[in-house]
Structures are given as C-alpha cells and as structure tokens.
N, C-alpha and C positions, 0 to 999 in steps of 0.2 A: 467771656473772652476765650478765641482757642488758642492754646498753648504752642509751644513750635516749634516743628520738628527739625531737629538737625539733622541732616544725612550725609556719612562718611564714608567713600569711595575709596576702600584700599587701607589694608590692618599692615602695612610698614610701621615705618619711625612714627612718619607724618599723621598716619590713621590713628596709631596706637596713642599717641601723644595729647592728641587733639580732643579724642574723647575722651581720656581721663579727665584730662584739667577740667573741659568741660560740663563733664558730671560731677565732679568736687563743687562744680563752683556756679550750680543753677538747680535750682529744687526737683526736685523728682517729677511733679508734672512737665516736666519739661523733656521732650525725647528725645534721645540719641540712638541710635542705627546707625551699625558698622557695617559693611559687606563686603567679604573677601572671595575670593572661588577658592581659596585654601583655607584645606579645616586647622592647618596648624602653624604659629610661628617659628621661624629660625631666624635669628641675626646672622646677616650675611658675613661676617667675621668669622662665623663659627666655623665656616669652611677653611678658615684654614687650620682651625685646632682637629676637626676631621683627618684633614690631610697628615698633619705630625701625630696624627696617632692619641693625641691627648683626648681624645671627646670623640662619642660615636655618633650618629645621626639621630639613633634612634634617644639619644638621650638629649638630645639638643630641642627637642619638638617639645612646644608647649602648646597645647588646645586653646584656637581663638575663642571659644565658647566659654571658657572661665572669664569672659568680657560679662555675660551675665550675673555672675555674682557679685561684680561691681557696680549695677543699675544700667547698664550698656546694655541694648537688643544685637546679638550677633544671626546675621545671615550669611549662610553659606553657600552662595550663588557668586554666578557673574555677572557682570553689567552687559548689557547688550545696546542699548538706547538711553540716550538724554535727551529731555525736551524741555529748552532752556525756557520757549513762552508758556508751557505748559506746566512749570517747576516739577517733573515729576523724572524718574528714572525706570526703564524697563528691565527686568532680568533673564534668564536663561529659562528659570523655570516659570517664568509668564505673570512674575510679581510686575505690580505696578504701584512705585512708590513715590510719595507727592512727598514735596520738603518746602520748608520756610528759608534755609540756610544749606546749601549744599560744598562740601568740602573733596574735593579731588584729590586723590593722595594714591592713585594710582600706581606710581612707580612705570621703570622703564620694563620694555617686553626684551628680550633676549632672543635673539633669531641668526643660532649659530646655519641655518640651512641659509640665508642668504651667502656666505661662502661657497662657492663652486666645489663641490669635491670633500667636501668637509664630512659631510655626513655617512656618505659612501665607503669614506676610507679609513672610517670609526676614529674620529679624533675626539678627545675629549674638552668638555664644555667647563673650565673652571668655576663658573657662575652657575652650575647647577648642583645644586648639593646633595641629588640622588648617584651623580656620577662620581663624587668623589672617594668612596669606600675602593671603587675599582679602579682606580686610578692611582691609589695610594698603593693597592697591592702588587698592579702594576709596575709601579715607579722600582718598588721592593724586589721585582722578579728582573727585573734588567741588570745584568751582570756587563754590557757595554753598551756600546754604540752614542748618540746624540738623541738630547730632548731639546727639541725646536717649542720654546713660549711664545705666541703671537696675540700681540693685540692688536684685532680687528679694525680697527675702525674708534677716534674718539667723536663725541662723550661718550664714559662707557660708566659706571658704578664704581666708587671708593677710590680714586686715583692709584694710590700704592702700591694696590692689595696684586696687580701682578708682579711685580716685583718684590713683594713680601713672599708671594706662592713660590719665586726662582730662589729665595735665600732660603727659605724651609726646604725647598724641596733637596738643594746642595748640604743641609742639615741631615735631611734623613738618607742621605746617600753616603756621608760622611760615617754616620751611626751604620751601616750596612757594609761599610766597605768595598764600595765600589765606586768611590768618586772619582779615582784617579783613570778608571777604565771606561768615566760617562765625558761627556762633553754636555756642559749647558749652555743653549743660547738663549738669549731674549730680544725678540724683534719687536719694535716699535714704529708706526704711522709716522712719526712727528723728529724735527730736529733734537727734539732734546726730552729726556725720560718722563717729566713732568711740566708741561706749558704751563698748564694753570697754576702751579708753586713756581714758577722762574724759572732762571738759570742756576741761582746760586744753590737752591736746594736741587734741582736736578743732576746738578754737578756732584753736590755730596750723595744723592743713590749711586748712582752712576762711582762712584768711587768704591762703596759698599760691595755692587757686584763687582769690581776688577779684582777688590780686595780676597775675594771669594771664588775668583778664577771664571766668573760667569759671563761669556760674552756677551756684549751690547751692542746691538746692530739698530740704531737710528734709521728713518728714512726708510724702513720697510715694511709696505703697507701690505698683506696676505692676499694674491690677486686668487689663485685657487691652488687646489690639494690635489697634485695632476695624478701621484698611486700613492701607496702605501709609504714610499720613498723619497717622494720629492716635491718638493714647494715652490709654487712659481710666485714671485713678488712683481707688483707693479713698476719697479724700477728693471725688470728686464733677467735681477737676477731668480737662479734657479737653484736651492738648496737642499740637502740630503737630510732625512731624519729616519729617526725611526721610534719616537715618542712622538705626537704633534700635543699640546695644551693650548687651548684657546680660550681668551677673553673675546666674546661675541659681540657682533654687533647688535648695537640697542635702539629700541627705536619706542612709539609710544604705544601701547595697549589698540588694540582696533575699533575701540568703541570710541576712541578720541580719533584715531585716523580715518573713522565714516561721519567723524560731529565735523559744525562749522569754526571748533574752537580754534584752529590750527592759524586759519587765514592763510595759509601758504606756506608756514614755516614746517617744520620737524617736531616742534615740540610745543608747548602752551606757551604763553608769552601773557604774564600773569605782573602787575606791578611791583617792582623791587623791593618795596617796602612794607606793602599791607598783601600783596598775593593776591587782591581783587584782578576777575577778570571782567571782561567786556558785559559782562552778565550779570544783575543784580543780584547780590548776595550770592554769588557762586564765588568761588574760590580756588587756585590752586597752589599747590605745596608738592616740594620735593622732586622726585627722578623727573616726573611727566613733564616739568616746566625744564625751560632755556632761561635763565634771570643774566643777563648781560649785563657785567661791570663795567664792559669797553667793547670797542669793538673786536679785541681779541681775546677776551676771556669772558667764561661764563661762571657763574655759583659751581663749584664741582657736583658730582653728583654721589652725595656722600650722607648717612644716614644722620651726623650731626646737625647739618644744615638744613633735613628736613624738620628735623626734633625743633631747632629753634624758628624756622617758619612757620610750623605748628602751632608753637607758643603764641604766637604775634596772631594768627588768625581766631585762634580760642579768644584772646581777650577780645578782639575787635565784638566778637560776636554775645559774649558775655556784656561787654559794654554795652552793646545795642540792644540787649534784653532787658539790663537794669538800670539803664537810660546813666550812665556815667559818661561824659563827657571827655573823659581823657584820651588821648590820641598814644596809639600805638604804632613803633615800626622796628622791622628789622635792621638789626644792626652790621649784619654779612658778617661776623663773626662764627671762627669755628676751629675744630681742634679733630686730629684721629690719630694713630699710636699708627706705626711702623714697625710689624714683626720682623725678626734676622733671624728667629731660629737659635737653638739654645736658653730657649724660656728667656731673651733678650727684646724689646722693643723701644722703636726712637718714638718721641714725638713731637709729630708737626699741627705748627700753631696758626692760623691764619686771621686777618684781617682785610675781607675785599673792598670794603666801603672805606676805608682810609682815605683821607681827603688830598694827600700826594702820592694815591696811586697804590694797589694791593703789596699787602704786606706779607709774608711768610717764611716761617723759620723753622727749622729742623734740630731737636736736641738730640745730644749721642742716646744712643742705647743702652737701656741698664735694666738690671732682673726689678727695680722698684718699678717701673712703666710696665714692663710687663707685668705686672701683677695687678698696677694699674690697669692694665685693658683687662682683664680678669673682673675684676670690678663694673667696669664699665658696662659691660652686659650683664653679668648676673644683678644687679643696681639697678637695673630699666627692666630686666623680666619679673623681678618682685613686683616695681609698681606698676608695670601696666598690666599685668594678667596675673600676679598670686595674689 
C-alpha cells in the first residue's frame, strides 16, 4: 500500500498548526510537506511589539526549517501552479509535487501599490514587518505635525490591530514628549470601527481612541496619496498629513488568482464547517478563504480562526487515514487580545455560529491580558517550531 502524502500550502497559523497535529497524530510513513517562499516565521502581532520598542525583528524570526526536526519536510519555494485533476502542485524552482490531501493555508497578499500614490510618496505598510524598525524611528523623530492611519480597503488581517497600532503609537509619543504637538488620525472605509465585532464593541474602541485624543474618521475610504501632503478620500474629502500608515489592501496570493478556485469571487469559498472545497480532498483554511456567517459578515481574518480551522481539517484527514468514523466541524469560535499601550491589553471574545446570530464581546484592559498575549505567542512558537 502507498502511504500518503499530505501537502501544506503556507507555514502561517493554518500551515503551522495543521502539520503538527498532523505529525503527532499519523506514523512517520506517512508525509507531510510544508512549503513557504519565506525562510522565516513572524507572528504577525509581533509587529506591534516592534513598533513599542519591546522586541526587534531580528529577534522575533524563527526558521521554518526547525519544521524538520519535528518529522515535517520544509520547502522553501513558491507555489506557482495547481492541478486539481492532476493532484499535483508546481513551484518556482520547477518542483513538481503530487499529494493525496492537499491543504491551502496560503494566507492574504498585501498590495499596498494598488493605492494610487502610495508608493511614490513613501508611505508606510503597517502589515510589513521589514518596515516597521523605520517607522518607529520615524514616529520618534517627529517633533509635530499629524499622523494620517488609513485602512485601506476591508477584509484586511486581525481586525483590531489598526487600532491597537493608533493606541501604541499615542503610547510612544506620550513616552517622547511630543504628543501634545502630534495630532493622530484614524480613517476607516466602514460606518463603524469594527463591522464584524458590531456596534457595541466598536463603540467601546471608538471610546478607547476619544479617550486618548485620537481622532476617528468613519466613512473614509483612501482614494489616493496626491504628494507628500495630502490625502484624497473617496468621499470627496481632502486631508493634510505628514506621517501616512497604512493597513493595505489584501487580496489572495496569484497562484489562487490564475486557479479555477475563485469561481468569481475574491477569495476561496471553502465549506463553513469542514473547509472542504469543490475539489476532493483539497481544502482550505484561513486568510485565502471568505467563510460567510451572513450575508454581512464573514469569519475575520485573524490567526486564531485559522489555528482552529486547522484543527478541524487535521482531524478530518487523520480520520480518513485511520478509518474513524467521527465527524468533525468548526465551531466559529475565537478570541484575540487588544493592545492600548502601557503593557495593557483588552480581550475580545467571539462566537459567529451562535444560533441567534454572532456574538462578541470586549473585556477592559489589564497588565494580566497583556501578559496573556505574551504567552500567546511565545506558547505556539514552542510548539510549532522548538
């Protein structure tokens, strides 16, 4: 009998997650292959402990290749092709890899040059974690003027975390002495700070920043970056800065935007439950899918939610190999911590599959949660790569 390869698309939550269990929990003849184009990981959190100075980049990087010391094959390529009748995936460097079970865990691309002007007039990309060391020294060198926060365009990665980046950053300007001489703004696409958490918790951010003197500008979506100076919004207005930060638009990897997985949409569209797609024993998890709770909300796109879609596809796939019978499914449950700055974090709690309708709540902020999210990562880089 030949034994069966699993192949995993993308060393995130979802990649990272999927192949452990799944080596813990299937005999060593049994393969797993990971393949990343990045030789290293970072939890994307970490960017904001970059930004406050707590944790430098370089220390935050752990080699996806400590995967093999766990019984994981790590490759460090890109995906370029999938050929769903063919079960096989093509790479950059001209591998051609056949699988039994293939797992997509790609995550979202970041494409701050779809922004007009953006690139030109050197704004920075909050979402990229080469840019943030400059950014922070930056922030530190500005004795006045306004920092314009824009979020691009939603879905975009971690709901909060721009809003967490406008309460650190009022932290380390605080700490520098120059708060009273910055203005901070944060513009948002949408009525209200957070759709997918409601109204009620959006109303408590949105309290956080007034609290903190940070304006909130609802309703403004970043049409383009006309110089150095000035921001034109799709609503007509025209605003002045002289810091730009931007949360980018996101969209999916190009090796899903030339496949037939799309069917027309934006993003995979993967079943709510089991993450099966239209493709035998394919599967996807995390950023790259759209998981519709309603028709106005989708799964956020937030690395817990990948962690436990992960979960739910590893067993399916364990069960199919050891012929168990039990049915697995996601439960749309999830939870992520809310940094303020001053080694404080809130955390918000979620439930989307609740049967009258998504649930989500917001607890104050206290130095025990933040020490909590401290945990949180260092607790997932032990086990999936030490």
């Amino acid at each position: 009998m030949v034994k069966k390869h699993i192949l995993i698309l993308g060393a995130g939550f979802g990649g990272l997650v999927s192949a452990n269990l799944l080596r813990k929990n299937l005999r060593e003849e049994y393969r797993i292959t990971v393949v990343d184009k990045r030789q290293y990981y970072v939890m994307g959190l970490v960017n904001l402990w970059i930004l406050s100075g707590m944790r430098s980049l370089m220390d935050s990087r752990v080699p996806l290749n400590k995967l093999e010391n766990k019984g994981i094959r790590f490759l460090n390529d890109e995906i370029v092709g999938i050929d769903f009748s063919g079960n096989n995936v093509t790479t950059k460097a001209r591998r051609k890899l056949e699988y039994d079970y293939l797992v997509i865990a790609l995550g979202a691309e970041h494409a701050p040059e779809l922004i007009d002007g953006f690139v030109a007039n050197e704004g920075y990309d909050m979402y990229d974690a080469e840019q943030i060391p400059k950014l922070r020294q930056k922030i530190l060198s500005q004795e006045s003027g306004r920092i314009a926060i824009c979020i691009a365009d939603i879905p975009y990665k971690c709901p909060p975390a721009p809003y967490e980046a406008s309460l650190l950053i009022n932290d380390i300007l605080i700490k520098n002495g120059t708060r009273d001489c910055i203005d901070l703004d944060m513009y948002a696409p949408t009525p209200i700070s957070l759709p997918v958490a409601g109204i009620t918790v959006s109303q408590d951010v949105v309290n956080l920043l007034t609290d903190n003197h940070i304006n909130f500008y609802p309703m403004h979506k970043l049409k383009k970056v006309l110089d150095k100076e000035t921001l034109e919004f799709e609503n007509g207005d025209k605003i002045n800065y002289d810091l730009l930060i931007l949360i980018p638009p996101h969209r999916v990897p190009e090796v899903i935007r030339n496949s037939d997985l799309l069917g027309g949409h934006d993003w995979i569209k993967a079943d709510k439950f089991t993450f099966r797609t239209n493709y035998k024993n394919v599967f996807a998890i995390g950023d790259v899918t759209e998981i519709r709770v309603s028709q106005s909300i989708a799964i956020p796109k937030a690395g817990i939610f990948a962690e436990g879609e992960a979960k739910i596809v590893a067993q399916q796939i364990i069960n199919e190999i050891t012929n168990n019978k039990t049915q697995v499914e996601f439960d749309g449950k999830g939870f992520c911590f809310m940094e303020i700055g001053n080694k404080q974090a809130g955390f918000i709690n979620a439930d989307f599959y609740n049967e009258a309708g998504p649930i989500v709540t917001l607890d104050p902020p206290s130095e025990e949660l933040f020490q909590k999210k401290l945990n949180f990562e260092r607790d997932r880089i032990n086990e999936w790569l030490l």
